[in-house]
N, C-alpha and C positions, 0 to 999 in steps of 0.2 A: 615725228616727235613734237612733243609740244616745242615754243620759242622760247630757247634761255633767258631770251634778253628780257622775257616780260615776268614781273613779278607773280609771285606763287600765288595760286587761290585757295584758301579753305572755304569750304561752303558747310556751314554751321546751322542743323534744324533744330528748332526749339531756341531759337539763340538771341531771344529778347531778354528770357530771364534767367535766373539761376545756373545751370551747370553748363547752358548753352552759349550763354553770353559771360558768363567765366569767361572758360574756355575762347573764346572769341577773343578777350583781350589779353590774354595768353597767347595765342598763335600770332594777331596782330605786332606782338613785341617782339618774337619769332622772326617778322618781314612778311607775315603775309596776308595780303590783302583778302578779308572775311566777308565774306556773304553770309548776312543772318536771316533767317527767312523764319516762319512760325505764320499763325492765323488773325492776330492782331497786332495791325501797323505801330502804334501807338507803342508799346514796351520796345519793339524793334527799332523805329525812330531814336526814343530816348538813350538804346545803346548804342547803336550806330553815331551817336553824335559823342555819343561819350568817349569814343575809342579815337575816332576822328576821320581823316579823310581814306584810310586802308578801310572804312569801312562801307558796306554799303544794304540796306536793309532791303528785302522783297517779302513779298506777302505768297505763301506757298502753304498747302494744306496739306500735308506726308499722304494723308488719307483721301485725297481728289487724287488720282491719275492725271486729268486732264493739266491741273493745277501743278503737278510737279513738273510733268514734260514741258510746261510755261515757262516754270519759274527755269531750270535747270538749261531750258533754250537759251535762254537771257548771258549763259556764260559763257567767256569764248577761251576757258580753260579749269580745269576743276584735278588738285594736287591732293588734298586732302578732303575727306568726307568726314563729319562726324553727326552720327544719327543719334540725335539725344531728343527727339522730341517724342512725345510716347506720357508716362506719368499712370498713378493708381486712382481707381473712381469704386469708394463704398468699400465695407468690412464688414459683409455680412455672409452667414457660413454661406453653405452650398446650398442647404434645403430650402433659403429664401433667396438666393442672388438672384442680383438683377440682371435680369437677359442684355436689357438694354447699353447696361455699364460694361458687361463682359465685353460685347461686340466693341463696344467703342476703343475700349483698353486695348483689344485685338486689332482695330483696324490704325489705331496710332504706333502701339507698342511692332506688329508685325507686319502686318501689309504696308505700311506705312513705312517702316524701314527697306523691305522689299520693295515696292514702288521709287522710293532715292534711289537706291544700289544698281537696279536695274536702267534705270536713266542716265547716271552718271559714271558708269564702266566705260563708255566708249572713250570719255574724256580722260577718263585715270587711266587706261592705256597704253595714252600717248604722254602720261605724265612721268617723266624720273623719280619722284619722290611718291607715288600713289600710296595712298595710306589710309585705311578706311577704319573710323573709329565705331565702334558701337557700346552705345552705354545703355546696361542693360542692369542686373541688381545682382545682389544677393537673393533677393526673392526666386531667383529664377533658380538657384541652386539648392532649394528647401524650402518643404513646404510648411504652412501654418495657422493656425485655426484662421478664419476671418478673412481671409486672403488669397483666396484660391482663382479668382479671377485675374487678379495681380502676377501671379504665381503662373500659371499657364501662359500668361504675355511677354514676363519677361525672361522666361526658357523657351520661347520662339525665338525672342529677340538674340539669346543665345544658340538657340538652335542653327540661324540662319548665320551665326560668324561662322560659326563650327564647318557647314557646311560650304558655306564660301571658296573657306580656306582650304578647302580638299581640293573644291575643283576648279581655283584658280592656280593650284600646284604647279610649276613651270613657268611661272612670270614674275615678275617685277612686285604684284602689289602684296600690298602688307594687310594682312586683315585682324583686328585687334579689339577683344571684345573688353570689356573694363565695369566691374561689378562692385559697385557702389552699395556701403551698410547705412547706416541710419546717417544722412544729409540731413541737415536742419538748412532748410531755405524759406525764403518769402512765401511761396506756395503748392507745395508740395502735399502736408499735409492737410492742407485748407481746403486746396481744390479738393482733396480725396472726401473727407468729411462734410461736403457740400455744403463750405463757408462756416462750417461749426469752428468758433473760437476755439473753446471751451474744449471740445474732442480735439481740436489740433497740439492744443499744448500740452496734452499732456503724454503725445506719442513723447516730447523731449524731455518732461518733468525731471527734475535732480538730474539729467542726465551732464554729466562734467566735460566741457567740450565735444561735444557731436562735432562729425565733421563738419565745413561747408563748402559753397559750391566751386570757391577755388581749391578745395585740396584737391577736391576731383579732378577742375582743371590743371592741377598741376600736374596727374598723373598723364592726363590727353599733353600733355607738353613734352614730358618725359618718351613718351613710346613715340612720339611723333620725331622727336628732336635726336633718337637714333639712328646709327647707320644704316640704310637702307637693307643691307642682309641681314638686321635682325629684326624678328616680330616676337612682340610679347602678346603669347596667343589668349592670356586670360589674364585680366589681374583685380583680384578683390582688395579691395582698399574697404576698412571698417576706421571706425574711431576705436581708443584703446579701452573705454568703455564698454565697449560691445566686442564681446571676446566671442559670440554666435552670435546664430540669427534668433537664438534663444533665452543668448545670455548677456543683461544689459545689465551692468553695475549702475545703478539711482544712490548718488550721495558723491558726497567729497573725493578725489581722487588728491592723493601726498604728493604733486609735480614737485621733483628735486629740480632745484633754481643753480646749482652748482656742481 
């Protein structure tokens, strides 16, 4: 088993920005010391400093093999996983998509999750609290004109909890998949519409509080921060906005203050 005495690690992918580095300083408050790793130092530096000394930044690519069994070598215990790094590239239907975008969506959104999970089992094994987060969408539960690259990636990315969790049946770890609706973050939409302003804002146009990327992490806080015989096997968190993945109220919402 792993050593009581030594504080807990979460190793946190995608965890320079948005839902990754959330969450990061959510678990940090928690007690446990976060490893944020992603493909530029720079975002990762500036959270890791933000959060303070529980934390510590690495540079890891989900999508290099070579790169994750580096980065994941570097720990010398691993309590919670959360695979959030992955994200959408392009809205174009199926008869023009781009080959290029789908593979990559695929090899972040799923191999990439797979390549973590497979590196970091041995060490969640010997962990008492093993807790593997995967943040995967609503997208992955319905499909949608535009989006069918997106769509196919992150119902891998739920396919592989789904799966996990079957045939890790008899242990200890907790496998928890968590399906985020319309996230308004720094770059999300940006990166998807390849730096279009203009296209980004208006995925949130009128939209009356969208979530952000700590609601999310507050639900990675919540599954984590239960007792270890319960797992919460799915959980879609939407804004109240967005009552589907088809049906998005644009205009004023009446918030009772009382």
């Amino acid at each position: 088993m792993t050593d009581p005495s030594s504080s807990p690690i979460a190793l946190v992918t995608g965890g320079g920005t948005g839902i990754g580095a959330a969450s990061a300083r959510r678990l940090a408050a928690m007690g446990f010391d976060v490893v944020l790793t992603g493909r530029r130092i720079e975002p990762l530096m500036a959270t890791a400093a933000s959060i303070g000394a529980q934390a510590r930044a690495r540079v890891m690519d989900v999508a290099d093999a070579e790169s994750v069994e580096a980065g994941v070598a570097t720990l010398e215990r691993c309590d919670v996983l959360v695979n959030n790094a992955g994200g959408a590239l392009g809205s174009q239907p199926v008869e023009h998509g781009d080959v290029e975008q789908w593979r990559a969506m695929f090899e972040s959104n799923v191999i990439g999750t797979l390549q973590v999970i497979k590196a970091t089992l041995p060490l969640l094994h010997r962990s008492p609290r093993a807790t593997i987060v995967d943040i995967s969408s609503t997208a992955g539960q319905i499909v949608y004109e535009g989006g069918a690259g997106y769509v196919v990636a992150k119902h891998g990315t739920s396919v592989i909890s789904e799966t996990l969790r079957l045939e890790l049946a008899g242990t200890h770890i907790r496998v928890v998949d968590i399906r985020p609706g319309m996230v308004h973050t720094e770059g999300f939409a940006l990166t998807r519409f390849g730096g279009d302003q203009v296209a980004a804002d208006k995925v949130y146009a009128g939209v009356d509080r969208p979530l952000v990327a700590d609601d999310v992490a507050a639900c990675v806080e919540f599954v984590v921060g239960l007792p270890q015989h319960v797992n919460i096997d799915a959980l879609t968190v939407r804004p109240v906005a967005q009552a589907a993945q088809h049906k998005v109220h644009r205009g004023p919402i009446d918030w009772q203050t009382s």
